[in-house]
MARPA-534991 format. One record per residue: residue number from 1; residue in one letter; x, y, z of N, C-alpha, C in turn. Coordinates in steps of 0.05 Angstrom, whole numbers, plus 5000, padded with zeros to 4 digits. Atoms other than C-alpha are relative to their C-alpha. Layout:
BEGIN
BAMAR   nr  rest  neast  nnorth   nup  caeast  canorth  caup  ceast  cnorth   cup
BAMAR  NUM     a      X       Y     Z       X        Y     Z      X       Y     Z
...
***
This chain:
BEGIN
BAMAR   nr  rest  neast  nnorth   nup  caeast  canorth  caup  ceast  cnorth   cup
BAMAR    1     x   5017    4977  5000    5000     5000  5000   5018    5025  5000
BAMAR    2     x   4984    4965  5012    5026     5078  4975   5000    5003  5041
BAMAR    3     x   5009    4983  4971    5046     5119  5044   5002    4978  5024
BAMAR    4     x   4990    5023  4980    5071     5054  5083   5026    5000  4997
BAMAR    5     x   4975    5007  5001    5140     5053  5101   5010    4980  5025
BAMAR    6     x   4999    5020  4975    5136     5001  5163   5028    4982  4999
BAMAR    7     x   4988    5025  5000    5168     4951  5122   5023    5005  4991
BAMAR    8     x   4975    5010  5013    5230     4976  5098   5016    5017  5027
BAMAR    9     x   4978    5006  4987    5293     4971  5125   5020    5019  4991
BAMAR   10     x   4975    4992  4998    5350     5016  5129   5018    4990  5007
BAMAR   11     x   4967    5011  4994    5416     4993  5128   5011    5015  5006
BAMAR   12     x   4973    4985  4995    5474     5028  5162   5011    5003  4976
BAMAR   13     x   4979    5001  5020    5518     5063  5114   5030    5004  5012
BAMAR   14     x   4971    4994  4997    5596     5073  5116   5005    5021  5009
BAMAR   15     x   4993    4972  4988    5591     5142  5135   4982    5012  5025
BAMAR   16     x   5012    4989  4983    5567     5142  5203   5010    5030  5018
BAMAR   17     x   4990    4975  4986    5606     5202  5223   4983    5025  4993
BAMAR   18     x   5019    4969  5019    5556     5251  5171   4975    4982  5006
BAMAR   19     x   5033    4996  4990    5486     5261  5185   4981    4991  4961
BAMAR   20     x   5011    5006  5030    5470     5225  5105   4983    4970  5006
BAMAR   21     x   5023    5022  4998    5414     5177  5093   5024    4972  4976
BAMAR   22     x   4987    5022  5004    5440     5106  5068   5007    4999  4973
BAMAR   23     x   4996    4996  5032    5424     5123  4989   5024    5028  5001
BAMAR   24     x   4978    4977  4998    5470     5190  5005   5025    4992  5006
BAMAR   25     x   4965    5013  4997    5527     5144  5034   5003    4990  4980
BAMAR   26     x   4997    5019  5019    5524     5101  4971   5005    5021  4982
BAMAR   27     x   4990    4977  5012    5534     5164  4930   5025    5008  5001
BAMAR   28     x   4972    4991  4988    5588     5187  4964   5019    4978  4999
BAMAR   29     x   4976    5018  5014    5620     5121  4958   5013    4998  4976
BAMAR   30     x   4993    4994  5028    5609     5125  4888   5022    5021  4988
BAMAR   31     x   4978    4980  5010    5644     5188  4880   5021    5002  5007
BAMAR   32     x   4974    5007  4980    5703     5165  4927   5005    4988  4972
BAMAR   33     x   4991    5027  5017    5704     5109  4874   5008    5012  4961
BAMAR   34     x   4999    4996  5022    5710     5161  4813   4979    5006  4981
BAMAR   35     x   5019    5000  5012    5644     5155  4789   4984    5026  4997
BAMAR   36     x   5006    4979  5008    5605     5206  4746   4982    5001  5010
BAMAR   37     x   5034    5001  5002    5527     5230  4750   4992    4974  4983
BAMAR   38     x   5016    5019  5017    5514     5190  4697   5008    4969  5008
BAMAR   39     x   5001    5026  4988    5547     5133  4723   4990    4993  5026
BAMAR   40     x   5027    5003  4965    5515     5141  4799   4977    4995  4982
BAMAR   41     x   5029    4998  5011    5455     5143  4758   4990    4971  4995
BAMAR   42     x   5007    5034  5013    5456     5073  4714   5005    4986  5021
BAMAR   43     x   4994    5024  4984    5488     5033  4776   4981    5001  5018
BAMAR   44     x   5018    4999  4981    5444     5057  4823   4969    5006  4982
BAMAR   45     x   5014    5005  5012    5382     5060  4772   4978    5027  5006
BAMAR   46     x   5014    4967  4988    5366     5138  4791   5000    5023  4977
BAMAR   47     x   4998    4984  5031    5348     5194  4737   5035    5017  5017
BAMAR   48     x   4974    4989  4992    5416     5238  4737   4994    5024  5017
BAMAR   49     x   5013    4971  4984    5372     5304  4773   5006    4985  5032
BAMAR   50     x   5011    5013  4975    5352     5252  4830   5036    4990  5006
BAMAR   51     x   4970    5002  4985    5442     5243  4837   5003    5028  5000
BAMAR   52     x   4993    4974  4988    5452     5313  4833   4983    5008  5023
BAMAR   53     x   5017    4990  4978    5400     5327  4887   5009    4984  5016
BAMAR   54     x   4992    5020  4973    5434     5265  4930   5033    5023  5011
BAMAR   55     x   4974    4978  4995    5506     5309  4917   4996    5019  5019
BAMAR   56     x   5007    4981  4987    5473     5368  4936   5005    5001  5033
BAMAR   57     x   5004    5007  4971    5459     5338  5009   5034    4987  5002
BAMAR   58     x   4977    5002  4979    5523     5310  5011   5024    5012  5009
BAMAR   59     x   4981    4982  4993    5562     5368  5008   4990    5021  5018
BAMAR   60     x   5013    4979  4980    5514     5414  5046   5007    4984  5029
BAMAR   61     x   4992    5016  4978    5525     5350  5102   5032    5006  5007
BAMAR   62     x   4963    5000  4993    5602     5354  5096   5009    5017  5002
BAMAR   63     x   4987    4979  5002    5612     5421  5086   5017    5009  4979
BAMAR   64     x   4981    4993  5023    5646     5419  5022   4986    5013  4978
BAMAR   65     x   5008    4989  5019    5640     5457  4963   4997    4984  4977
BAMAR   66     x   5002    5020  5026    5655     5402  4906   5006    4980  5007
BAMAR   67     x   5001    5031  4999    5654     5334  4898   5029    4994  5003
BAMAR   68     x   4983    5012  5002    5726     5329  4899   5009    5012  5034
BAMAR   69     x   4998    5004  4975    5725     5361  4968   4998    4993  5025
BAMAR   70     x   5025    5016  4986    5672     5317  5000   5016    4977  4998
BAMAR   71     x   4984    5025  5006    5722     5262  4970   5019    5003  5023
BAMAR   72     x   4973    4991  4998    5786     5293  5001   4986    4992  5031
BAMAR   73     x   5005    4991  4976    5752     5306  5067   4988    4979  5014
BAMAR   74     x   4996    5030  4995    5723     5235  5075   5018    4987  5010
BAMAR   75     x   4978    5028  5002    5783     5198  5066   5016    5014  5024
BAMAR   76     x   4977    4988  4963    5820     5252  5124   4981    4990  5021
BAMAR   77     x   5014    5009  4988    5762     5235  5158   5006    4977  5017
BAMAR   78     x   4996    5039  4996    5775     5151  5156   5027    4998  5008
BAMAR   79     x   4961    4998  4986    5856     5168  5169   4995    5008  5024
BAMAR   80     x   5001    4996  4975    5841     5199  5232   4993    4982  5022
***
C-alpha cells in the first residue's frame, strides 16, 4: 500500500560520522570510487537530477564545496 513505510529497512551506511541517509552514503562512495552522475545514475538505477540532488545533500552534510572536496575530506576523515 502507497504511504507505508513500516516495512522497509535501512541499512547502516559507511559514513556514520555525517548526518547522510543510506542512498546519500552510497553516492558518496560512488564518487570516492571516481564515478560520474551519469554513472551514479545507471548503477544505482536513479534519473541523473535525483544524483545531483543526493550530491547536493552530501556536500551541504560535509561542508564541502565540490565533489572532489567531499572526496578529500572523507578519506582525512577515515585516516584519523
Amino acid at each position: 500500500m502507497f504511504g507505508q513505510v513500516s516495512d522497509v529497512i535501512e541499512e547502516p551506511h559507511a559514513h556514520p560520522d555525517l548526518e547522510l541517509t543510506p542512498r546519500q552514503g552510497q553516492v558518496l562512495e560512488l564518487l570516492e570510487r571516481g564515478r560520474s552522475t551519469a554513472q551514479i545514475a545507471e548503477e544505482l538505477h536513479l534519473s541523473t537530477e535525483t544524483v545531483r540532488n543526493h550530491i547536493r545533500h552530501v556536500l551541504r552534510a560535509t561542508g564541502a564545496h565540490s565533489r572532489l572536496e567531499a572526496v578529500r575530506d572523507r578519506k582525512r576523515r577515515m585516516l584519523s
